[in-house]
Backbone bond lengths (Angstrom), bond angles and torsions (degrees), N, CA, C in turn:
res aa  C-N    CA-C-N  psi(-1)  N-CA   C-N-CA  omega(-1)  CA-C   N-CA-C  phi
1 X - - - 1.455 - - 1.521 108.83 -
2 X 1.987 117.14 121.58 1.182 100.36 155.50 1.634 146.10 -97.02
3 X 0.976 115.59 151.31 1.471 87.52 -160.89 1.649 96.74 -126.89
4 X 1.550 119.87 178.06 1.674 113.85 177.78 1.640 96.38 -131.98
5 X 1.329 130.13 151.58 0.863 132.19 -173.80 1.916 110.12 -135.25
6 X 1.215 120.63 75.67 1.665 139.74 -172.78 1.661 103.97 -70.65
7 X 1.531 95.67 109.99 1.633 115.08 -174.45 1.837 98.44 91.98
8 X 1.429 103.43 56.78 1.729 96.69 -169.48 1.759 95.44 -87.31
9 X 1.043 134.74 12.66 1.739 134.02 -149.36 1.449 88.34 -120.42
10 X 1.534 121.45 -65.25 1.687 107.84 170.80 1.227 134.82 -22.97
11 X 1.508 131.03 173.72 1.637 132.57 -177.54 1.359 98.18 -72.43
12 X 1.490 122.94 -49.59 1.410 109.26 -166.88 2.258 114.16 -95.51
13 X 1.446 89.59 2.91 1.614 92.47 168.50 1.722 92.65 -80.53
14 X 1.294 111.59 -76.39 1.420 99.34 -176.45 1.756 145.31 -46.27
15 X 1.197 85.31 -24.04 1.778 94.29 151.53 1.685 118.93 -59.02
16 X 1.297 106.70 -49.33 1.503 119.88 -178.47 1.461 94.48 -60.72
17 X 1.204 147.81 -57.77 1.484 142.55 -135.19 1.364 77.64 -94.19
18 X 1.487 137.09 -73.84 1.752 119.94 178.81 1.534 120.77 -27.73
19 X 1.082 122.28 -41.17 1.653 124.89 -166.74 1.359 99.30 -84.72
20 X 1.717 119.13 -42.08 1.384 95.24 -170.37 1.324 102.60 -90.39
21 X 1.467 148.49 -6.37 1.367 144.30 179.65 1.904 85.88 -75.28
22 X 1.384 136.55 -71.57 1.324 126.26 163.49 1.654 118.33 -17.85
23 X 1.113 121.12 -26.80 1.542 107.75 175.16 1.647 112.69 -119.72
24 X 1.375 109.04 17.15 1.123 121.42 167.24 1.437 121.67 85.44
25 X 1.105 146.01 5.83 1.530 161.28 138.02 1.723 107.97 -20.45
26 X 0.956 103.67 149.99 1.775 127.99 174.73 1.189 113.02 -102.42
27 X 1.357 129.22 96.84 1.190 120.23 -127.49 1.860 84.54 -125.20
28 X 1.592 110.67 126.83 1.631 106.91 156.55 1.436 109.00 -118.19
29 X 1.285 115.70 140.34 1.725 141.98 153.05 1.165 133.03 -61.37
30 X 0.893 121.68 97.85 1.977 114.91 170.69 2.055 87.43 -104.96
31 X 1.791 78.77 140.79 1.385 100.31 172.26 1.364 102.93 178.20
32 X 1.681 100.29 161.02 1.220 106.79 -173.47 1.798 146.44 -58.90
33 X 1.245 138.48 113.45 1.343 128.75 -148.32 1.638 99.94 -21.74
34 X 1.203 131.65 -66.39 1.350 152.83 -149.31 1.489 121.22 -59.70
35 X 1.425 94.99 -37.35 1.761 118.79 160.52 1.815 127.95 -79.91
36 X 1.147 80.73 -17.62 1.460 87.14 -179.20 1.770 123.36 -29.18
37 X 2.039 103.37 -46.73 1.125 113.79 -171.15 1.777 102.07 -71.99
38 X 1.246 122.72 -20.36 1.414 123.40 164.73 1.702 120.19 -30.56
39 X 1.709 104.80 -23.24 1.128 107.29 -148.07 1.514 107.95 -118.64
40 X 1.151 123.70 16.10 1.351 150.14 -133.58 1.764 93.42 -92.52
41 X 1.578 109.80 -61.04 1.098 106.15 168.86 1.578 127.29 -32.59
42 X 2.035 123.17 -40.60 1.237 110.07 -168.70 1.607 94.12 -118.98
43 X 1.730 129.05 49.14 1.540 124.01 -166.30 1.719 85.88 -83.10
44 X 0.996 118.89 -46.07 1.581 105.87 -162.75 1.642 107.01 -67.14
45 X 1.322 132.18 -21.69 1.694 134.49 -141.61 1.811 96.81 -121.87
46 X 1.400 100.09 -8.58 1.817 110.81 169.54 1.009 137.51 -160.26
47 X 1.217 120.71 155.72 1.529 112.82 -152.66 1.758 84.22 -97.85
48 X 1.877 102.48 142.67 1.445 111.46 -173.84 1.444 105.80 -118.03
49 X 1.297 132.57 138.84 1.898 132.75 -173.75 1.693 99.42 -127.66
50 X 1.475 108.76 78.01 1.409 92.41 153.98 1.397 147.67 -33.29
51 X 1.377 147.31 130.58 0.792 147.59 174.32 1.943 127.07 150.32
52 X 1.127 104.98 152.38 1.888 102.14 -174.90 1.729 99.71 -63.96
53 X 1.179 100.25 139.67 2.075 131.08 -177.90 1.136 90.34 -62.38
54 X 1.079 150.65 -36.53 1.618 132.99 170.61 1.149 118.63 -90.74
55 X 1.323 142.14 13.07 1.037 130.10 145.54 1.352 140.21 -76.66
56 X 1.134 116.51 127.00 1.767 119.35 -153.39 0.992 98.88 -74.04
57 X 1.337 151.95 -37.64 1.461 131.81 -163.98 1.509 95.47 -94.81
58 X 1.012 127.29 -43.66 1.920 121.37 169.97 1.422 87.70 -17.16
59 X 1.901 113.02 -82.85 1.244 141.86 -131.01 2.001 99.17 -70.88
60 X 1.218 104.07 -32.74 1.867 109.19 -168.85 1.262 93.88 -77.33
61 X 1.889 118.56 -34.08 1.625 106.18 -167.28 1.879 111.63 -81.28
62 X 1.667 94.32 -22.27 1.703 90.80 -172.71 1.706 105.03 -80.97
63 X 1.477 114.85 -24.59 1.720 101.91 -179.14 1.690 104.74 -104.20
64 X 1.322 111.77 43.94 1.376 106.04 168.33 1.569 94.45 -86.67
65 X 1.739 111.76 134.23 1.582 110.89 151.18 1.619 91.28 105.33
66 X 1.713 121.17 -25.39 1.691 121.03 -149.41 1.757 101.01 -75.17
67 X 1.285 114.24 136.21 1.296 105.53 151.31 1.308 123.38 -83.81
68 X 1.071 136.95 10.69 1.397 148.54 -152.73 1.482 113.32 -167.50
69 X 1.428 108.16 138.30 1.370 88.20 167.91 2.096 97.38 -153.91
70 X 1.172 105.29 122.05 1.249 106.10 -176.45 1.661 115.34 -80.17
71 X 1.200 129.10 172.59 1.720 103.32 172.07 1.756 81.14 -177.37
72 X 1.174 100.26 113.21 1.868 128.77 148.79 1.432 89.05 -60.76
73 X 1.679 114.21 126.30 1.597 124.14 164.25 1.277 81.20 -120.26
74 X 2.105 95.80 120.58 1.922 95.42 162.02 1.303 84.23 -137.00
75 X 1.595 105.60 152.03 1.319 132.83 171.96 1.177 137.45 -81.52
76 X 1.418 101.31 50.34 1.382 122.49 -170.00 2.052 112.64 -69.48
77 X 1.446 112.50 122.08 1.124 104.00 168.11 1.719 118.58 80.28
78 X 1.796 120.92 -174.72 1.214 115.97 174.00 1.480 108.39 -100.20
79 X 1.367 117.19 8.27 1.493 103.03 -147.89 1.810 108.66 -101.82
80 X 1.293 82.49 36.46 1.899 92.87 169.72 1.971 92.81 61.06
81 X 1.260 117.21 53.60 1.754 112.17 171.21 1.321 122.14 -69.04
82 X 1.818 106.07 -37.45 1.809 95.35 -154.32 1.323 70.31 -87.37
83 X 1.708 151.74 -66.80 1.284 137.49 -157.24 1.188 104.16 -40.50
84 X 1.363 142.04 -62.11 1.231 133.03 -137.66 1.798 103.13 -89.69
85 X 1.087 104.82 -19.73 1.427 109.94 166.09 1.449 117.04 -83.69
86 X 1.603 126.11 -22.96 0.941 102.75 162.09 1.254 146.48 -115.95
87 X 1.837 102.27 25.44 1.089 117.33 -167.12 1.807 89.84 -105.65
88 X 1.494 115.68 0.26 1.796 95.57 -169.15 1.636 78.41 -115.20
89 X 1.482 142.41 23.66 1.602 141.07 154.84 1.824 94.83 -87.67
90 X 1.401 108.93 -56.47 1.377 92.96 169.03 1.481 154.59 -48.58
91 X 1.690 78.06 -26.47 1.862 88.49 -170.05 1.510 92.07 -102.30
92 X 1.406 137.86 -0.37 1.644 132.56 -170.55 1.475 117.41 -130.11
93 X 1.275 98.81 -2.06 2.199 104.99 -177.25 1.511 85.25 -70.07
94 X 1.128 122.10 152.51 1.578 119.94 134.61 1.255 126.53 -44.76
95 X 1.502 100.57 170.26 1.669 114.42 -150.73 1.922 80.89 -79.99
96 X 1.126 120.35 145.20 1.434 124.72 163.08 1.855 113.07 78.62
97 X 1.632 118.86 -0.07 1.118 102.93 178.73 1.372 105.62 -84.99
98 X 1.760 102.24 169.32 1.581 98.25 176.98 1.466 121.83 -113.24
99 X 1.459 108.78 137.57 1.337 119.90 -145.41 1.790 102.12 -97.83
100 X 1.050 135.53 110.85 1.445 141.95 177.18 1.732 112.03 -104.03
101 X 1.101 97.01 99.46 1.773 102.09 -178.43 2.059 98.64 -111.54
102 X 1.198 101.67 136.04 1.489 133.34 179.51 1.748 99.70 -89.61
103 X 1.507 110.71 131.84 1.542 131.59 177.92 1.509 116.02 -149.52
104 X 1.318 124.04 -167.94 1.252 106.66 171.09 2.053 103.26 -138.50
105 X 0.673 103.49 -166.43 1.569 94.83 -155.48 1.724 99.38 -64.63
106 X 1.854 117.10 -31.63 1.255 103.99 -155.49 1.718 108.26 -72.29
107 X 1.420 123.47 4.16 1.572 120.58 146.89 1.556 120.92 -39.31
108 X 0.872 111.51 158.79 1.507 106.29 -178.78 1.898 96.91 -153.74
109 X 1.171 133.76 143.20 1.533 148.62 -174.33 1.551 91.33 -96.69
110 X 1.730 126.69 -85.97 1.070 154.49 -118.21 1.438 96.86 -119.16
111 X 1.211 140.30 -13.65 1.674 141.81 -146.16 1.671 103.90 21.11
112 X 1.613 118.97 34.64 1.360 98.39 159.76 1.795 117.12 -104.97
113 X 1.702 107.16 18.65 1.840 102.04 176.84 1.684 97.56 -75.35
114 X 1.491 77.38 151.42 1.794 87.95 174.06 1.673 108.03 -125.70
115 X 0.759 100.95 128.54 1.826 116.24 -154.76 1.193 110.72 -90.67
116 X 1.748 134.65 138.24 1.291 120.41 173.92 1.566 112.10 -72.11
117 X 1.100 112.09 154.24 1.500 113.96 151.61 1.587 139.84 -10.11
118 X 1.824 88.58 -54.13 1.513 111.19 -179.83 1.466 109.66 -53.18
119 X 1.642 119.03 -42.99 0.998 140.91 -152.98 1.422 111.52 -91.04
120 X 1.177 120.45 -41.59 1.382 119.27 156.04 1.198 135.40 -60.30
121 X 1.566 108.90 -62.83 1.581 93.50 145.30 1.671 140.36 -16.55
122 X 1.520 105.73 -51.80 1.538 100.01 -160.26 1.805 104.61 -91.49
123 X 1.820 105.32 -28.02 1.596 93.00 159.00 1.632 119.81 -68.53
124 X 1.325 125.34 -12.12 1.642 117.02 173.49 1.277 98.67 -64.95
125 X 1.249 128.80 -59.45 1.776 147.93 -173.59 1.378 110.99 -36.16
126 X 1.287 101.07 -58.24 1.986 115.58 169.04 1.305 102.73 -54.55
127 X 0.989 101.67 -70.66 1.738 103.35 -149.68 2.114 97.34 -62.49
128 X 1.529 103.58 -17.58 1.693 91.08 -166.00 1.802 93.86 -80.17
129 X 1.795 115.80 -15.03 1.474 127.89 -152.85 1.808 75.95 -84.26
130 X 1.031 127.09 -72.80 1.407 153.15 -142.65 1.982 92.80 -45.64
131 X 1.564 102.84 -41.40 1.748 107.55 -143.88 2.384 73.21 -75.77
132 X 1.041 110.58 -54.38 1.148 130.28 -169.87 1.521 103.17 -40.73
133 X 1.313 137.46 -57.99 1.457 161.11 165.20 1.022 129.65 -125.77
134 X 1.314 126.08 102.67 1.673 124.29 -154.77 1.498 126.31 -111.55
135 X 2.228 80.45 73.81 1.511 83.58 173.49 1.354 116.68 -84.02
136 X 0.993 129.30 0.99 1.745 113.80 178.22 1.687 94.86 -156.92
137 X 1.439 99.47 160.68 1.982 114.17 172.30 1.102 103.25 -126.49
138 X 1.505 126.47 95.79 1.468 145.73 120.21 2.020 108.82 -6.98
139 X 1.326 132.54 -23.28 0.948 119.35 -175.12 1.486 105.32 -121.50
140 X 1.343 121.25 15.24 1.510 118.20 -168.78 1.691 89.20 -118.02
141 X 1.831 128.59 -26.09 0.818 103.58 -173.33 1.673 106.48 -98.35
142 X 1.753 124.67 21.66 0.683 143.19 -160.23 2.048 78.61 -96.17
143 X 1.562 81.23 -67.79 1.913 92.27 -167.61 1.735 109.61 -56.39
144 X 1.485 126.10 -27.86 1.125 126.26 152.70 1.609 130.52 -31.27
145 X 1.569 105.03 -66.37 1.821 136.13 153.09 1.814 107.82 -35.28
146 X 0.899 101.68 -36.91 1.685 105.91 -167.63 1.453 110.61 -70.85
147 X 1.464 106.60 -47.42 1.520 144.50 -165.45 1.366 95.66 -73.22
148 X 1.100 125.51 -30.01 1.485 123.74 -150.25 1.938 98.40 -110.90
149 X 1.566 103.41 -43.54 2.116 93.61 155.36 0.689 94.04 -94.22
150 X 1.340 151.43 68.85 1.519 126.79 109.17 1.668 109.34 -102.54
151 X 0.951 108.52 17.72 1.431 121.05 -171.81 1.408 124.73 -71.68
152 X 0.912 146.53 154.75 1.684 140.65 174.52 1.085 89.18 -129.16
153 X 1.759 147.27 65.96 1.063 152.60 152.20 1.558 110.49 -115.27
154 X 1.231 126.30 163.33 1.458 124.64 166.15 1.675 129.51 -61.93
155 X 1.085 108.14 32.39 1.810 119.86 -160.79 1.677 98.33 -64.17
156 X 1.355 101.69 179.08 1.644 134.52 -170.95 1.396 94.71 -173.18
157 X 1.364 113.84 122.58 1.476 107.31 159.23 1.925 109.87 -122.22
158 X 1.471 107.16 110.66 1.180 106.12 -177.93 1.341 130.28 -63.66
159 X 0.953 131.14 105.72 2.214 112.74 -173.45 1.808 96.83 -99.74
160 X 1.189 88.46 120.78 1.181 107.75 175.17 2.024 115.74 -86.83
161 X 1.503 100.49 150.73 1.496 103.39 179.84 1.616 110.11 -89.54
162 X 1.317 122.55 -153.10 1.174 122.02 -170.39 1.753 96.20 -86.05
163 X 1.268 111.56 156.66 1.543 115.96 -170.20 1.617 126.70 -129.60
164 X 0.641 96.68 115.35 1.839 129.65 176.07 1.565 118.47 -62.92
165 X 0.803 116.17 126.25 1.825 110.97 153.88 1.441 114.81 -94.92
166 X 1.428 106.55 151.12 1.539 106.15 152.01 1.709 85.26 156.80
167 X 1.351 109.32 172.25 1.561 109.43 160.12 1.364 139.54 -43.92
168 X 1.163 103.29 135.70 1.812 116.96 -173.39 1.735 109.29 -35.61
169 X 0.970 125.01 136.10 1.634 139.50 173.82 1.516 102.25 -115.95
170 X 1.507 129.17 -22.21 1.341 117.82 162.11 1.580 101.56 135.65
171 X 1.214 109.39 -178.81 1.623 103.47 164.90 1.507 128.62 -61.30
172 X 1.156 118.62 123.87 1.675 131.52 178.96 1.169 106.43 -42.04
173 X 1.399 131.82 164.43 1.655 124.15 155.63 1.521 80.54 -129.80
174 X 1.965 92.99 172.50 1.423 120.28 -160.80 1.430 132.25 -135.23
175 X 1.162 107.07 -175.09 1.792 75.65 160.99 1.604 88.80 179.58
176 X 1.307 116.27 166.50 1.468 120.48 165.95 1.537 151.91 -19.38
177 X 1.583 95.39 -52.09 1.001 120.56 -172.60 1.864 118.66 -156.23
178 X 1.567 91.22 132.95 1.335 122.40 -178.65 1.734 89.17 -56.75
179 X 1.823 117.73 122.90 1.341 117.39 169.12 1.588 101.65 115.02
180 X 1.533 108.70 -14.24 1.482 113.93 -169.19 1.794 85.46 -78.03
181 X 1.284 122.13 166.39 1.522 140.58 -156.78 1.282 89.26 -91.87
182 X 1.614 131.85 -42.56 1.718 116.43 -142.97 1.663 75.73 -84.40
183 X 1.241 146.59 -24.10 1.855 129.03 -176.73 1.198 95.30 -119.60
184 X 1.444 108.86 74.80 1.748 126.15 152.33 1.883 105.49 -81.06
185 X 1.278 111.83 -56.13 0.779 148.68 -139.17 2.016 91.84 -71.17
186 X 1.383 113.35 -26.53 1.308 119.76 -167.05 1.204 144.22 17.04
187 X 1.809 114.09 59.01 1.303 114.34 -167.86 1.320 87.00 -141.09
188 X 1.075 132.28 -174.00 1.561 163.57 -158.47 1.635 129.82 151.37
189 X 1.384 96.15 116.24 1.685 83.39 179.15 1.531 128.87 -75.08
190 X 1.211 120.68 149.47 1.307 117.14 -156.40 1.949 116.46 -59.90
191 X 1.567 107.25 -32.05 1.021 115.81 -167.99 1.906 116.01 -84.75
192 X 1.166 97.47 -1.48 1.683 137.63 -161.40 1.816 95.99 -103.05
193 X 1.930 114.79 -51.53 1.657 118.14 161.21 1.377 111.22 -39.43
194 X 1.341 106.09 -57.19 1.585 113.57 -169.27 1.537 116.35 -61.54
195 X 1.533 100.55 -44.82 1.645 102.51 -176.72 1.724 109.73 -49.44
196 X 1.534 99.95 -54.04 1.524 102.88 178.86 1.705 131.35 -36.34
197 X 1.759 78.04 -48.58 1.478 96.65 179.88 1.645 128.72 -53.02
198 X 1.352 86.74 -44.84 1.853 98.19 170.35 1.247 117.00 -81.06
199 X 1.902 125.50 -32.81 1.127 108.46 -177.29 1.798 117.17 -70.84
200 X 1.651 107.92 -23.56 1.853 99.29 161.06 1.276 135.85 -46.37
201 X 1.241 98.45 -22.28 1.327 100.29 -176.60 1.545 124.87 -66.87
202 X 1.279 105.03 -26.60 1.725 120.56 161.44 1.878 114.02 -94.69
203 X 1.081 86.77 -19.33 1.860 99.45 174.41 1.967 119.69 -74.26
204 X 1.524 90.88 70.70 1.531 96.45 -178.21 1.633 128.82 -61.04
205 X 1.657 106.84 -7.70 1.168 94.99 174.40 1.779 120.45 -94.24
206 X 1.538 97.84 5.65 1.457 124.87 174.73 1.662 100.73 -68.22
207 X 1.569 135.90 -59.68 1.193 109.11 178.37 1.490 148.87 -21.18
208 X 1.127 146.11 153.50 1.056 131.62 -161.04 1.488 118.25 34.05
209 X 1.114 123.35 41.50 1.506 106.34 -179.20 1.621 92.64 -137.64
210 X 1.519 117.81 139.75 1.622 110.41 161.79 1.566 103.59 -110.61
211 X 1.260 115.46 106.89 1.127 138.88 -173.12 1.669 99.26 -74.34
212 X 1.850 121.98 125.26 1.449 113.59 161.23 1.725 91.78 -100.55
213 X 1.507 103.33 134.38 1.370 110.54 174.87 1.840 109.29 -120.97
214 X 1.709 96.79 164.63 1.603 101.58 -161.92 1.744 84.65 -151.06
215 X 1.324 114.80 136.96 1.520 148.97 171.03 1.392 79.85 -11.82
216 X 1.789 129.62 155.76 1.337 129.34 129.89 1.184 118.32 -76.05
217 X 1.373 123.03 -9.82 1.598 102.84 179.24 1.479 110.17 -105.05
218 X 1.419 114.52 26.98 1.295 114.45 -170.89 1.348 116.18 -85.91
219 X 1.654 128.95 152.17 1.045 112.63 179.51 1.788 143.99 -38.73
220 X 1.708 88.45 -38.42 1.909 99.44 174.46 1.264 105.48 -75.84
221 X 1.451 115.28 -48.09 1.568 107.25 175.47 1.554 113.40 -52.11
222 X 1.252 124.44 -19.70 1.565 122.10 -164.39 1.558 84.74 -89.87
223 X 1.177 127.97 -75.93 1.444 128.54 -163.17 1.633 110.77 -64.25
224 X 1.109 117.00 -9.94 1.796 112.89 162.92 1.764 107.47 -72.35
225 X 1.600 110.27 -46.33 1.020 95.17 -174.58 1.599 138.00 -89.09
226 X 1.655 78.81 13.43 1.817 93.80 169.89 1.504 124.86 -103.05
227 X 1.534 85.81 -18.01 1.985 91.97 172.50 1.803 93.91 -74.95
């Protein structure tokens, strides 16, 4: 299986390119000229495509051939990034591959998540930081998310909780909706995002679904799976 992995130079791209070279995948990188040397550790074991995630011909030349194509959407800047990155994965994967795009919980599918406090707060904070200095758009990777269910492609969009380092605890579990009890707990380790991420890609009942996921060894996950 080949697969592409867009933002492969980040903490949680490079987790992804370890896990799926671990399960044996042919693995290509798009990332930014500048990061490239990020990637140094896997230059011989994958093929690497410099260049910015929204650029369409970067993006058409790295998922030519891919059965897979993973893609970190970050909201970098004004210049329409996570859309434009993820509207040229849509229009350039092959017909039938499956498309795994990375978010964080404050996406919403259904407007039925119900959000803590904490969380509202800290998107008011962004978005009041963002209007002030505009390093990133909170509403483009929203309009990105939008673009992506309305899709007639094989998508998954993962929303990830707040994130941790440290050693793997295993695959995350999930559930619908932000407010559901088993992701009270709102953590996930970072290397644990990635696992998820690659194992959808064979996880067909993952299509169409934007999964919010939370640590398995986390406390709600522990006490969901004991009730």
């Amino acid at each position: 299986m080949k697969i592409c992995i867009i933002g492969a130079s980040g903490k949680l791209g490079a987790y992804m390119v370890q896990h799926a070279l671990d399960q044996g995948y042919e693995v290509v990188g798009v990332c930014r000229e500048k990061s490239v040397n990020k990637l140094d550790l896997y230059k011989n074991r994958i093929t690497i495509i410099p260049g910015a995630t929204n650029d369409r011909e970067v993006i058409k030349k790295a998922v030519a051939g891919c059965d897979g194509v993973l893609t970190v959407l970050v909201p970098w800047g004004n210049q329409h990034y996570s859309s434009g990155t993820a509207q040229a994965v849509l229009d350039y994967a092959p017909q039938g591959a499956r498309l795994i795009f990375s978010c964080g919980w404050h996406i919403t599918r259904d407007g039925k998540d119900v959000y803590p406090p904490s969380i509202k707060r800290e998107d008011k904070l962004i978005r009041w930081l963002t209007r002030i200095i505009p390093f990133a758009d909170i509403d483009d990777q929203v309009e990105a998310c939008q673009r992506i269910f309305a899709s007639k492609t094989k998508w998954t969009v993962v929303r990830g909780s707040d994130l941790e380092e440290g050693e793997s605890q295993g695959l995350p579990v999930w559930s619908r909706h932000v407010g559901d009890p088993i992701l009270a707990s709102n953590k996930t380790r970072r290397v644990d995002f990635a696992l998820f991420m690659v194992d959808a890609l064979k996880n067909d009942s993952l299509i169409h679904e934007a999964p919010a996921i939370v640590g398995c060894c986390s406390a709600s996950a522990l006490s969901h799976s004991a009730v």
